[in-house]
C-alpha positions as CSV (number, residue, x, y, z in Angstrom):
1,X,-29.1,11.7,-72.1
2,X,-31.3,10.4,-69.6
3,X,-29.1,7.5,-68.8
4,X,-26.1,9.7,-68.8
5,X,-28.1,12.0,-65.7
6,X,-28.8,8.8,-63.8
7,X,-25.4,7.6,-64.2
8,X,-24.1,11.0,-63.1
9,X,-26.4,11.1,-60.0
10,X,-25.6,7.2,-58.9
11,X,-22.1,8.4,-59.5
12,X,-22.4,11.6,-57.0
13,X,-24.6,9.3,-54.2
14,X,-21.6,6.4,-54.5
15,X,-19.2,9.4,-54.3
16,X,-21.5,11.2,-51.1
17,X,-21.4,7.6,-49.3
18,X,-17.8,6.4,-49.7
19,X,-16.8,10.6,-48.4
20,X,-19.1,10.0,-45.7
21,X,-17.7,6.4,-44.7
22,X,-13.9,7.8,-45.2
23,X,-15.1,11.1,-42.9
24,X,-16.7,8.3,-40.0
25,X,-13.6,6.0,-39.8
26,X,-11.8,9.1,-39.5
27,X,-13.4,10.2,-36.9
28,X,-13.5,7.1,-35.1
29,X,-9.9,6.9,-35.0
30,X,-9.5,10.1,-34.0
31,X,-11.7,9.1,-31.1
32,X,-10.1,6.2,-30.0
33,X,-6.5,7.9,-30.4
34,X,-8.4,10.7,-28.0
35,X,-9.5,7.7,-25.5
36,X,-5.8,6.3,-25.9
37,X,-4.1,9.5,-25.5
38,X,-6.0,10.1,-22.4
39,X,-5.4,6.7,-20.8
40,X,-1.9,7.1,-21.0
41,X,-2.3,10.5,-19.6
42,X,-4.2,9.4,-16.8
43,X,-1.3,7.0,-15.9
44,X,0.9,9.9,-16.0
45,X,-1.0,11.9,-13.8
46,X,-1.5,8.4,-11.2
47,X,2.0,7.8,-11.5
48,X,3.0,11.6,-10.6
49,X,0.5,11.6,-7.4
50,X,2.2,7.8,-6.1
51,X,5.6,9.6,-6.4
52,X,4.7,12.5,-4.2
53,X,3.1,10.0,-2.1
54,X,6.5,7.8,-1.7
55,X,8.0,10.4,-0.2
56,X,6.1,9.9,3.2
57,X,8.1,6.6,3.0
58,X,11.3,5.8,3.7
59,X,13.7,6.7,0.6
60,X,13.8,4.0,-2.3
61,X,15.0,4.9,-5.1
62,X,14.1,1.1,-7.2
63,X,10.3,2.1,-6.4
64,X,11.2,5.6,-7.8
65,X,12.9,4.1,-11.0
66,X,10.3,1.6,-11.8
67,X,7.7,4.6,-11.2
68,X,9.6,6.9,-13.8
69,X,10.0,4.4,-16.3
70,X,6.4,3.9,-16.2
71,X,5.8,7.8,-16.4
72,X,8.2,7.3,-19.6
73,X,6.8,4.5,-21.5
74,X,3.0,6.5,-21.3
75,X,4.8,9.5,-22.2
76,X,6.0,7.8,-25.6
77,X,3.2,6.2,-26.3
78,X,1.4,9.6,-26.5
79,X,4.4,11.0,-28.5
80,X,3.7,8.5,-30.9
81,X,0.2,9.1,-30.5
82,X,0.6,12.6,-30.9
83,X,3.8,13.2,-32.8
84,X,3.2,16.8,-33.4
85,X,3.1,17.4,-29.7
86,X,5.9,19.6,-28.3
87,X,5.0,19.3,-24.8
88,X,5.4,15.6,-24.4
89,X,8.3,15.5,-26.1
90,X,9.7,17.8,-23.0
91,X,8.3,15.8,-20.6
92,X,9.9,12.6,-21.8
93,X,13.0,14.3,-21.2
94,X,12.3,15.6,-17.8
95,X,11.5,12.5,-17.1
96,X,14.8,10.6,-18.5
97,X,16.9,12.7,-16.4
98,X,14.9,12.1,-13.3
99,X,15.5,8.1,-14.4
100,X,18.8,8.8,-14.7
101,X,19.2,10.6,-10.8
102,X,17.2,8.2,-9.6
103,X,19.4,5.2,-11.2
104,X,22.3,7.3,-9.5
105,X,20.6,7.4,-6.1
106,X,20.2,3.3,-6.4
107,X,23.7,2.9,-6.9
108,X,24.5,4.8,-3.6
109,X,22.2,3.4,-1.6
110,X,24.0,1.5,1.1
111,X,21.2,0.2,3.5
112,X,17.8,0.9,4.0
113,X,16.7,3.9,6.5
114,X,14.6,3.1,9.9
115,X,10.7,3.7,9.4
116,X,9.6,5.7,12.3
117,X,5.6,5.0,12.9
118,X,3.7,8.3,12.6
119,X,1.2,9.4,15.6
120,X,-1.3,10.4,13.3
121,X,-4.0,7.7,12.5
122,X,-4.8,9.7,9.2
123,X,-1.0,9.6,8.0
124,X,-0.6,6.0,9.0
125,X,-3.9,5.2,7.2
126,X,-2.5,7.2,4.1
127,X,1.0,5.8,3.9
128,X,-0.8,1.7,4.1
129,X,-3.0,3.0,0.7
130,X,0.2,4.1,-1.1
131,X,2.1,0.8,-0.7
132,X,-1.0,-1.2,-1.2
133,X,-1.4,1.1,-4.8
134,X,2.6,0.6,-5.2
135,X,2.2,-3.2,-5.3
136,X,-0.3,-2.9,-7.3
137,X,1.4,-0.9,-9.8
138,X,4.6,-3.4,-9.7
139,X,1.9,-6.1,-11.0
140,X,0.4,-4.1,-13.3
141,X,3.9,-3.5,-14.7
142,X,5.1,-6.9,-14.3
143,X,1.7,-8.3,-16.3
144,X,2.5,-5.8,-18.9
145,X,6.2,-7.0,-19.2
146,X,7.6,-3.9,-18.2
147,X,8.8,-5.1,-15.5
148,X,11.3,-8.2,-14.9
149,X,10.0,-11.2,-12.3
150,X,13.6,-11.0,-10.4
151,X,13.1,-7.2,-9.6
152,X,9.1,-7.5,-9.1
153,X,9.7,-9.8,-6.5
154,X,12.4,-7.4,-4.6
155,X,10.6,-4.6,-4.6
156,X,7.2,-6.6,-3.9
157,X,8.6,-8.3,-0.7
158,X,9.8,-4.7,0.4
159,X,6.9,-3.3,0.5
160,X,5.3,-6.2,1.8
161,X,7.7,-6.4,4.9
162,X,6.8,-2.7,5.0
163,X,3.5,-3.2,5.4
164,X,3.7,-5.9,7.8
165,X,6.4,-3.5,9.9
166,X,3.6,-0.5,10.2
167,X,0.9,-3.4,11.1
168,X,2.7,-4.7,13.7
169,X,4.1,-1.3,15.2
170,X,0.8,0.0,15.2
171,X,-0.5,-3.0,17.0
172,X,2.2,-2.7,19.7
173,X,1.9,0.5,20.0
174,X,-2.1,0.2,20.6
175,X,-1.4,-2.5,22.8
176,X,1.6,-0.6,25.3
177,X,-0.5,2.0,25.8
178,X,-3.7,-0.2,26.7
179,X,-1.3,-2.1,28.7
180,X,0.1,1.8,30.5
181,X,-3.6,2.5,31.3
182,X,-4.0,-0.9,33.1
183,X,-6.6,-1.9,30.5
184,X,-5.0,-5.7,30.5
185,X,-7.7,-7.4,28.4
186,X,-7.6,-5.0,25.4
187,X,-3.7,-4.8,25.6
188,X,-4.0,-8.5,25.3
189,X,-5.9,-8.5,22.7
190,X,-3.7,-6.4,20.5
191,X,-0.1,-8.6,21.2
192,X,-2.3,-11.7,20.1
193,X,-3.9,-10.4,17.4
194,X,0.0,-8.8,16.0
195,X,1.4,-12.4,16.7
196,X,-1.3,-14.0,15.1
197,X,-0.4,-11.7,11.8
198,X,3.6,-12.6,12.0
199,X,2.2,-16.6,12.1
200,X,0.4,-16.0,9.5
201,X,3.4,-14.3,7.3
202,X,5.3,-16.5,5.1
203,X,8.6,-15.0,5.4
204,X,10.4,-16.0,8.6
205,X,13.2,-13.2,8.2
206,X,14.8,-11.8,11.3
207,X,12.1,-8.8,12.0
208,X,9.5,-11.4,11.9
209,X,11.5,-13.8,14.8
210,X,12.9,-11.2,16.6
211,X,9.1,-9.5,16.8
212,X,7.4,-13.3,17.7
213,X,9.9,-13.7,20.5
214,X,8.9,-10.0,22.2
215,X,5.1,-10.2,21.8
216,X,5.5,-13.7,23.3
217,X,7.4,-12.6,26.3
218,X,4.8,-9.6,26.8
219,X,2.3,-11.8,26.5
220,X,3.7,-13.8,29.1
221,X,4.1,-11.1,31.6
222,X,0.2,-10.1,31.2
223,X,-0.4,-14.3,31.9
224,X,2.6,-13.9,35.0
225,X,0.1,-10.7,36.3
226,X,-3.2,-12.0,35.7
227,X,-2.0,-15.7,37.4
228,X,-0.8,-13.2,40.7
229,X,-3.6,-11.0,40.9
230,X,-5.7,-14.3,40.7
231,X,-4.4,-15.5,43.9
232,X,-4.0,-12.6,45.5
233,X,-7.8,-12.1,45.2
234,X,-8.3,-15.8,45.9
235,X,-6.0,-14.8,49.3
236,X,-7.9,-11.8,49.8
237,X,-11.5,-14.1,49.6
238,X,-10.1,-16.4,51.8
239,X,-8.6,-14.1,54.0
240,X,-12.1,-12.4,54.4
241,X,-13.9,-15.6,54.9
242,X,-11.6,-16.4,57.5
243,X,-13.1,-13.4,59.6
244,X,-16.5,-13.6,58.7
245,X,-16.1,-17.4,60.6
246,X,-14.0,-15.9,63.5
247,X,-16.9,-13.1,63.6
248,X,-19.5,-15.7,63.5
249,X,-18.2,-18.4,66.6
250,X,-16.4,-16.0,68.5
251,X,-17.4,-16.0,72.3
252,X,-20.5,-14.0,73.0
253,X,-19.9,-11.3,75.4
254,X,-22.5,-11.1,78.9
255,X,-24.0,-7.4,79.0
């Protein structure tokens, strides 16, 4: 009898333990479906700001594409997370017909549209940290094989040569108006540092030529002004040395 309790109670503490393991794991994959769930989310919500974002940019609909189909994947990967969830599964399909405008808009597309340089230093500063989080993204995406190397590299060199466009611009524009206030040396300063930058970029493509040749002839014109208003003021010394001499031996006059 005594056996039989012991067996019973070794029975019920085996039982306790293996319903307390099964409860644990359970939890602990409900945890990291929670951490997963919320990591795709989070992607989601990064994805959604970068596409408001774009919009301060001029219109390109492969960015927007790539963007979506990112939104889409996360989306999914919650679904299947979370099958039982109805909300996702609308959001994947808002998002699949924005996928499916945007694809429309690419095929459309017959150039792209001219960037025009904003005045504010904020907005400027702004619109640099959305393409440098853009390119980012396209890496990310690429890495994760979502993305295909031909198409990574097209949209990757766009935003690059975007980026180098608003660099330049804002260092011409910087340096015109030094250069309006008659503040040579700093107006100077900024052509050489912008034609330093277009050296230093590896693609030699027509903005990048077309930009070296003006810098260098403005660059010229301060060297054409500084060389004149050297001489001048070496005239003007000489000229007043000249007097000083004339001063100096001219004949004395008897009071």
């Amino acid at each position: 009898m005594i056996a039989i309790i012991i067996g019973l109670i070794i029975a019920l503490v085996i039982i306790v333990v293996v319903v307390n393991g099964i409860q644990q794991h359970k939890e602990k994959v409900e945890a990291e479906k929670r951490v997963r769930i919320s990591k795709q989310k989070a992607i989601i919500d990064e994805t959604e700001e970068l596409i408001l974002n774009v919009t301060n940019l001029p219109p390109n609909p492969g960015i927007n594409n790539i963007l979506n189909r990112r939104m889409l994947n996360a989306a999914k990967e919650m679904l299947r997370l979370s099958p039982e969830s109805k909300n996702v599964g609308r959001r994947i399909q808002e998002i699949e017909a924005r996928i499916s405008a945007s694809e429309d808009l690419a095929t459309a597309q017959t150039g792209e549209e001219a960037f025009i340089l904003p005045d504010n230093e904020q907005q400027l500063i702004a619109i640099l940290q959305c393409i440098k989080k853009l390119r980012a993204v396209l890496k990310s995406e690429q890495s994760k094989g979502a993305l295909d190397a031909q198409t990574f590299t097209r949209e990757d060199q766009r935003l690059n040569t975007m980026q180098l466009k608003i660099n330049i611009e804002s260092l011409l524009k910087r340096g015109d108006s030094a250069y309006t206030k008659e503040m040579v040396g700093s107006a100077r300063q900024y052509y050489e540092k912008a034609l330093q930058t277009l050296s230093d970029h590896p693609v030699k493509n027509d903005y990048v030529i077309t930009k070296q040749e003006e810098i260098a002839q403005k660059l010229d014109n301060i060297a054409a002004e500084l060389r004149n208003s050297n001489a001048q003021a070496r005239e003007k010394k000489a000229k007043e040395d000249e007097d000083e001499l004339d001063m100096l031996f001219q004949p004395k006059k008897k009071w």
